[in-house]
N, C-alpha and C positions, 0 to 999 in steps of 0.2 A: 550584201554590202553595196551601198552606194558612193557613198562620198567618203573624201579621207577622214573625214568628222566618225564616219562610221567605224573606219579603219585606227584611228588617235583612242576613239573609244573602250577598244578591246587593248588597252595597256592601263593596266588596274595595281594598284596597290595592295596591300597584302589587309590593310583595311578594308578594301572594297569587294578583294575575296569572303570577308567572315561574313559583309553582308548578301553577296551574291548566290554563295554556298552555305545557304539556310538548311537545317532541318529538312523542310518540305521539299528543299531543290532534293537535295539530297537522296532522300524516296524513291523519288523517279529517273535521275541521272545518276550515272557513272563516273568519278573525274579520273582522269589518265594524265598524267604528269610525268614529263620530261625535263631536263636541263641542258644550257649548253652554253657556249659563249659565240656562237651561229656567225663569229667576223667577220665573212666572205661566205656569202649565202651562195651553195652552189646545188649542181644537181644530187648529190650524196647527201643534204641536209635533205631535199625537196621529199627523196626517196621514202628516208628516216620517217620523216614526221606526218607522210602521207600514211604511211604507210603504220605509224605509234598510233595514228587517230581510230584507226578503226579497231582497235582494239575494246572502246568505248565511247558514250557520248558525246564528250566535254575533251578538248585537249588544251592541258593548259601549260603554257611553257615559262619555267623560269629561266631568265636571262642575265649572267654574270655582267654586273657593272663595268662599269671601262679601267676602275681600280683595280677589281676582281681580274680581268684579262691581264693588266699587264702582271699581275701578284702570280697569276699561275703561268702565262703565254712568256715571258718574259719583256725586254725591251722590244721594241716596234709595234706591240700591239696592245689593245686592236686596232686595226686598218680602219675600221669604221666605229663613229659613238655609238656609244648606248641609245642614244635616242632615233638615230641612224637604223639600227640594227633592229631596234624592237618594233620601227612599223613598218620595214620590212618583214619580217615575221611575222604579226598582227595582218597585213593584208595578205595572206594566205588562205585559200578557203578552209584549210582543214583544221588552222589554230583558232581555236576561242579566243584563247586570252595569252597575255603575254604578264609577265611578272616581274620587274628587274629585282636582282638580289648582291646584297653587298659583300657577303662572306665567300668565302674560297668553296664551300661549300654548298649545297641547300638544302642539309638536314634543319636547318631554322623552318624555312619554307616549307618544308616535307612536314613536318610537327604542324604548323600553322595552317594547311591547306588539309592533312589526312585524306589524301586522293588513295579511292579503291584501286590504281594501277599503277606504278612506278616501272618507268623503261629508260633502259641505256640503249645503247648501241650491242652489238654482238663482240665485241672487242673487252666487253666485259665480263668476270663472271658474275651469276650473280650475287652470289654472297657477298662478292665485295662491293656490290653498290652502294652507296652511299643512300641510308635511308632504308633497307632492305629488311632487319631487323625491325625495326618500327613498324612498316608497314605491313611486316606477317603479322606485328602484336593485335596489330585491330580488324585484321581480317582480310586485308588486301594480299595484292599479290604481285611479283616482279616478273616483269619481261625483259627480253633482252631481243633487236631486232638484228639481224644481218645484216653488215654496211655495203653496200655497193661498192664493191672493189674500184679503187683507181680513182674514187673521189675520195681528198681530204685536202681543207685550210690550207696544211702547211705543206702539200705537194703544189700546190697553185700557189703558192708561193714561190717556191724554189725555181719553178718554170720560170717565174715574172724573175728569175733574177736576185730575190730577197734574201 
């Protein structure tokens, strides 16, 4: 990555995933797909997602809208936009791609992208991932990563006072 042109680049549409994730890409990469609403990027995400990447080639992350945050976060958030938030994410060496998604969910995206790896956090199990059923149908498989104790959003929040 050189320029933010580089970094602007890796925030795709869910159009420019169907063409990205061809058939032939496919073949040879792996995709690994996470979610999250990433507000307040801190060391507990850095951990997360460094650490989701190598599970496979390709990480791609879908990223809840700023509707999406305040529908599930409730009032105050998020702290930072969408567009804010996604090329911070996007300039991280270990994300490919970044996705914003408008539903409270991203069983839409998980349907439309059919990534061979779906991961939460350890805070989940995984049956109840969202997406988890789907993706045992086609062959993929879920993980679940252990969060780094003592990082979360909404404890750096409560410090800041919020």
């Amino acid at each position: 990555m050189n320029s933010y042109e580089d970094i602007t680049a890796r925030i795709i549409s869910r159009e420019d995933a169907g063409r990205i994730f061809s058939p032939s890409f496919r073949e040879n990469n792996s995709i690994v797909f996470t979610n999250g609403c990433f507000d307040l990027l801190h060391r507990g995400h850095v951990y997360y997602l460094s650490r989701t990447r190598q599970l496979g080639d390709l990480l791609v992350v879908g990223l809840n809208t700023d509707s999406s945050v305040a529908r599930i976060k409730g009032p105050g958030r998020p702290l930072s936009g969408e567009r804010s938030r996604a090329e911070v994410l996007a300039s991280l060496v270990f994300v490919d791609y970044v996705i914003l998604f408008e539903e409270d969910t991203p069983l839409e995206l998980i349907l439309a992208l059919r990534p061979d790896i779906l991961v939460k956090g350890g805070d989940y199990k995984p049956e109840d991932i969202v997406g988890y059923h789907e993706v045992l149908s086609w062959g993929g498989r879920v993980e679940t990563i252990p969060l780094l104790e003592g990082y979360s959003t909404s404890s750096i929040i409560r410090k800041m006072g919020g």
